[in-house]
C-alpha positions as CSV (number, residue, x, y, z in Angstrom):
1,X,55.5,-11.4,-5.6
2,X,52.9,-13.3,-3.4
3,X,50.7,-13.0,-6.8
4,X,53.3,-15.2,-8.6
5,X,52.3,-18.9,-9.5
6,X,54.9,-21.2,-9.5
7,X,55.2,-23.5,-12.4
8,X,53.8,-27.1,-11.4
9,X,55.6,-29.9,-13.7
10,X,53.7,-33.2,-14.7
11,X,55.4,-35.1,-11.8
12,X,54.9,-32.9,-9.7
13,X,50.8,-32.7,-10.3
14,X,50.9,-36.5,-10.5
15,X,52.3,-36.6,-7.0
16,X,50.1,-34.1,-5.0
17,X,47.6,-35.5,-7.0
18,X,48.5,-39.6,-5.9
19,X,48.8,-38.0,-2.2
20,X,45.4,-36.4,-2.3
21,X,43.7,-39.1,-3.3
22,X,44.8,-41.5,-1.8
23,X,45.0,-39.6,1.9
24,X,41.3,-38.1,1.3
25,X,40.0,-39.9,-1.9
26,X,39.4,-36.5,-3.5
27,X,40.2,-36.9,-7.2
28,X,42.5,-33.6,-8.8
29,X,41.7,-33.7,-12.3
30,X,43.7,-31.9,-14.5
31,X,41.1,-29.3,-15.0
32,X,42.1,-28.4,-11.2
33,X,45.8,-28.0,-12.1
34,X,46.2,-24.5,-12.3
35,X,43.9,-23.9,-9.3
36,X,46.2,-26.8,-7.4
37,X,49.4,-24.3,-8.9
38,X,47.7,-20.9,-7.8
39,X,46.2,-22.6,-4.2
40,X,50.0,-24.1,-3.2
41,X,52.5,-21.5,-4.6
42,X,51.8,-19.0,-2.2
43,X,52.7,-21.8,0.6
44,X,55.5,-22.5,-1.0
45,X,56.9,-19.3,-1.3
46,X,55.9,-18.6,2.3
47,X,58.2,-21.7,3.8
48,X,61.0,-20.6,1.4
49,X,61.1,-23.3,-0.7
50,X,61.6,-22.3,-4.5
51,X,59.8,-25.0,-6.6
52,X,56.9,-27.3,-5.8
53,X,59.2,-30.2,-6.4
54,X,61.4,-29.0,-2.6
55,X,58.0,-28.5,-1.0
56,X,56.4,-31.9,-1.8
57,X,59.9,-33.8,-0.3
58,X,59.3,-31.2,2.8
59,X,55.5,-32.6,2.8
60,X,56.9,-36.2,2.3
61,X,59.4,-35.6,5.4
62,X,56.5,-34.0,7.8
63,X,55.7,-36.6,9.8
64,X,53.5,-34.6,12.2
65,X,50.7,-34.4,9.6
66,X,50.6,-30.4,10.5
67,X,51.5,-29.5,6.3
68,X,49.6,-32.6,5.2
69,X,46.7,-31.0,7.1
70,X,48.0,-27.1,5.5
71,X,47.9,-28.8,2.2
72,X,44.2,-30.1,2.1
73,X,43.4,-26.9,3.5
74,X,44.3,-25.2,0.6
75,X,43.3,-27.2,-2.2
76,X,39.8,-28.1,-1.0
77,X,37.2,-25.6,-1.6
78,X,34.7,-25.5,1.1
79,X,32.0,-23.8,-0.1
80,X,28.2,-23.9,1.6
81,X,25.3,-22.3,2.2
82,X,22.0,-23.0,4.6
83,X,19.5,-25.0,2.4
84,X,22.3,-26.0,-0.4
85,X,21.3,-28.2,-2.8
86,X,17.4,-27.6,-1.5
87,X,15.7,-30.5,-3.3
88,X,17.6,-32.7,-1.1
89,X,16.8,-31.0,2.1
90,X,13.0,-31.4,0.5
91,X,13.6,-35.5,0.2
92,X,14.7,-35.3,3.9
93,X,11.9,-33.1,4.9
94,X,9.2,-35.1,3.4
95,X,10.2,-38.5,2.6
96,X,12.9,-39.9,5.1
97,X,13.1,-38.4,8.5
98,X,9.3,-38.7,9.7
99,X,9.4,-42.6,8.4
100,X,12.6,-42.4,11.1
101,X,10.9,-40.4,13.8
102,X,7.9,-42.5,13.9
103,X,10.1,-45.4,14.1
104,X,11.9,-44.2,16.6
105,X,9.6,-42.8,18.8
106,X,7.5,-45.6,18.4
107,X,11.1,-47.6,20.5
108,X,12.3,-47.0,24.1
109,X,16.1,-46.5,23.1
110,X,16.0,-45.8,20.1
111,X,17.8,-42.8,18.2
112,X,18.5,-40.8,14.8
113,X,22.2,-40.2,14.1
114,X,22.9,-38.3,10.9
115,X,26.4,-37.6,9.4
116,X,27.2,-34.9,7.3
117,X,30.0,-36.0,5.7
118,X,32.1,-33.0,3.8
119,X,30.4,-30.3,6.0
120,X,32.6,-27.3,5.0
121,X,31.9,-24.7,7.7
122,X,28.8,-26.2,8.7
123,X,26.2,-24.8,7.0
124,X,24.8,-28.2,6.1
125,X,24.5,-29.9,9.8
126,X,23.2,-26.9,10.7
127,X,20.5,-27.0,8.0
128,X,19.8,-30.6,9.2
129,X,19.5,-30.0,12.6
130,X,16.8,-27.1,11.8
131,X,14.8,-29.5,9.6
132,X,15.3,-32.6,12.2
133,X,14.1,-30.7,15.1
134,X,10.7,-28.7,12.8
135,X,9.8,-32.7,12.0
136,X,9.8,-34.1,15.5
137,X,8.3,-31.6,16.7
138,X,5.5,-32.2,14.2
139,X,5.4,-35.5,15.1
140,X,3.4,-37.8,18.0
141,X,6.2,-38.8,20.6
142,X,8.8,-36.8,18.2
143,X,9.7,-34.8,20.9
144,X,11.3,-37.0,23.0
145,X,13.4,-39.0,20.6
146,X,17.4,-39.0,20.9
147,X,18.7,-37.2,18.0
148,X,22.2,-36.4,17.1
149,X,24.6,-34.9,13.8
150,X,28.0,-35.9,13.1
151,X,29.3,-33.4,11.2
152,X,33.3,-34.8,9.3
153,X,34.9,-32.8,6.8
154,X,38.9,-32.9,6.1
155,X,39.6,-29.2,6.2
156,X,40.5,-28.7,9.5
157,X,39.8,-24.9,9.6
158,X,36.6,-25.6,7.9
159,X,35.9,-27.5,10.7
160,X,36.6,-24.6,13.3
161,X,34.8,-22.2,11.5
162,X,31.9,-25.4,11.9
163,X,32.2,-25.2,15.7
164,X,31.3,-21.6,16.2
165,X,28.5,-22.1,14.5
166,X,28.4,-17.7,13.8
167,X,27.3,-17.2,10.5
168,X,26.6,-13.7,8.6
């Protein structure tokens, strides 16, 4: 029973798809339909409701933000690795950040700040703070600059795992 996809009418995808978008400007094509269908029915059979169409007004009536939050949870896939996407760890490595650390440490005050926007589980800050720290330390005066990560993503449990920072 928990395996069962509930059917997810035209409407119905067009709303979920209005809300995600315009809450989290994350497009659901229609090529994501089915996974949408397959991600949300299991939530909907869990709160009791028996069509997608009584779940979204229960969504539209939650004004705590708590199922919006369940919601995004669900239909975002947060996938990541260390190093993902390596060639443009490589363009960081090589070509931006010791242009910034010279700059900086070249400036009483002065500081890096780097945001990883869409971090999953943190894999990618991660990755950024390893590279950041092997460059200053490379660098004259490096050491000593002020260096910080913001690391944003809208899957709150993605986030959590992100603040452990334990990875396999």
């Amino acid at each position: 029973m928990d395996d069962l996809i509930l059917p997810l009418t035209d409407g119905d995808f067009r709303f979920v798809s209005a809300l995600v978008y315009d809450t989290f400007g994350i497009k659901l094509t229609e090529q994501k339909r089915s996974l949408v269908a397959s991600r949300l029915s299991k939530r909907v059979r869990q709160l009791g409701y028996p069509n997608f169409h009584d779940y979204f007004a229960h969504l539209r009536d939650d004004r705590s933000g708590a199922e919006l939050s369940e919601l995004i949870n669900r239909v975002t896939t947060n996938h990541s690795y260390f190093f993902r996407e390596r060639d443009h760890f490589d363009v960081l490595t090589n070509d931006i950040l010791p242009g910034l650390v010279d700059a900086a440490a070249g400036r009483a005050g002065a500081s890096i700040r780097v945001w990883s926007a869409g971090c999953a589980a943190g894999e990618e800050p991660y990755t950024m703070a390893m590279i950041l720290r092997d460059v200053m330390s490379k660098r004259p005066g490096g050491g000593t600059v002020d260096a910080s990560i913001l690391a944003t993503d809208v899957s709150l449990s993605a986030l959590l795992e992100a603040k452990t920072g334990v990875y396999a």
